[in-house]
N, C-alpha and C positions, 0 to 999 in steps of 0.2 A: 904540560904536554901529556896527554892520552896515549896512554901505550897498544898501538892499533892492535896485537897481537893476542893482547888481555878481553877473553869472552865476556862478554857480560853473565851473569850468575844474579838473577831476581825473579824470586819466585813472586807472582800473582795470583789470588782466587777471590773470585765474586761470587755472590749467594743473594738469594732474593731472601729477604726476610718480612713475616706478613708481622709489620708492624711501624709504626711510625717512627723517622727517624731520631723524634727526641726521646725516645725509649732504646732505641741500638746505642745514640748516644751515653745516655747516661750509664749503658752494660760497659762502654769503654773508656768511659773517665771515673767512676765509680768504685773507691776500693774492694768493696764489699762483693759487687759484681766481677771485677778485676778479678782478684784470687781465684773464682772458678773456672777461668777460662784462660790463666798464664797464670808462669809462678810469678811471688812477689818476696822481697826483700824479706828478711825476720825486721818487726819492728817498723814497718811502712805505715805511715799515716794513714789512718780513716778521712783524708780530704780527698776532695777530687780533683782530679792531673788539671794542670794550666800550663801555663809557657813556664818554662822554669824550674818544674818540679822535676827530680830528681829518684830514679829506681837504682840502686846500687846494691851489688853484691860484692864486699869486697877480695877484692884479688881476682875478682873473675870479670864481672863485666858491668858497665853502668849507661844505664836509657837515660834518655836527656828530654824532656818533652820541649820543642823547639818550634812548633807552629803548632795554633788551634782558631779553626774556624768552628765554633759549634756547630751541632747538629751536619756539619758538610767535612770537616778535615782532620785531623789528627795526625801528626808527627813525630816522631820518637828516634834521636841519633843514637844508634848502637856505637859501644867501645869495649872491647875485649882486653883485659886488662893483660895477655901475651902477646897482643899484638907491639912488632917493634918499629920504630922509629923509620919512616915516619906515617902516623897511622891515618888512618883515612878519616875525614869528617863529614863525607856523605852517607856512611851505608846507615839505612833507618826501617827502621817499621811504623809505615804510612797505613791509615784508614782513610777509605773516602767513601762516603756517603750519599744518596741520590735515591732520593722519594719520589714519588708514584704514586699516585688516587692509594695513600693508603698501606702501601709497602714502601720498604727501602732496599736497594741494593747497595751492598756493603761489600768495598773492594779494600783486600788487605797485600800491601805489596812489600816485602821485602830485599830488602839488598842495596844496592849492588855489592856482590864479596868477591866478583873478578880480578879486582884490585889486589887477593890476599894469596898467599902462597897455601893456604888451605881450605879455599875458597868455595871450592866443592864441599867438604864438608858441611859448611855454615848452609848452603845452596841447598842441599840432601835434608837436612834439620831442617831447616826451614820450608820445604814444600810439607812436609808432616806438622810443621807446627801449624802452618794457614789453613792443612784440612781441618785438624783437631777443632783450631779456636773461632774459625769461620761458625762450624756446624752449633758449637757451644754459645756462641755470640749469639745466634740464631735460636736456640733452644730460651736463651734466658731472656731475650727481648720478646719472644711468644708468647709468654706467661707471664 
């Protein structure tokens, strides 16, 4: 049951980026690409994310890559390892993709952290992180 009281807290931002979306793609499954536009684990593999792979930082928090449609979707479930029982298994960092004669727009949504008693927090950080990695996403798929 949905606690009607509980806001929703998900930040969204979309950006036009002038470049084909198998090029945005590979900036966001792409370790090498990865590391300049989020952190990554010490010790993270040079492969590229699929269903299954795993970002961990331990004691603090671990991304789960949970759906990929190439070139169109990207899903990643956040777990914050303070979070207490019992914890949520929706809040994620989604990419979605959508080309155009030539461009992509590239939507990155975050959340929902409504669900969390410090919710807003996560909600704050994360409108900062979509500008930062949006604009960087965007910078490394241009060139």
């Amino acid at each position: 049951m949905v606690d009607q009281n509980v806001r929703e807290l998900t930040v969204a931002k979309s950006i036009e980026i002038n470049a084909p979306a198998s090029k945005v793609w590979d900036v966001l499954v792409v370790p090498q690409y990865i590391k300049e536009w989020d952190d990554v684990p010490e010790g993270f593999a040079d492969d590229r994310l699929r269903t299954g792979s795993i970002l961990e930082w331990p004691g603090h928090a671990k991304l789960t890559v949970t759906e990929i449609e190439p070139y169109k979707h990207l899903r990643m479930a956040f777990v914050a390892a303070k979070w207490q029982p019992p914890v949520p298994d929706d809040i994620a960092y989604t990419y979605d993709l959508a080309e155009a004669q030539g461009k992509t727009t590239l939507t990155i949504t975050v959340g929902d952290f409504g669900q969390l008693p410090d919710g807003k927090d996560y909600y704050d950080a994360s409108i900062e992180f979509a500008q930062t990695a949006s604009q960087k996403i965007k910078e490394l798929s241009e060139h």
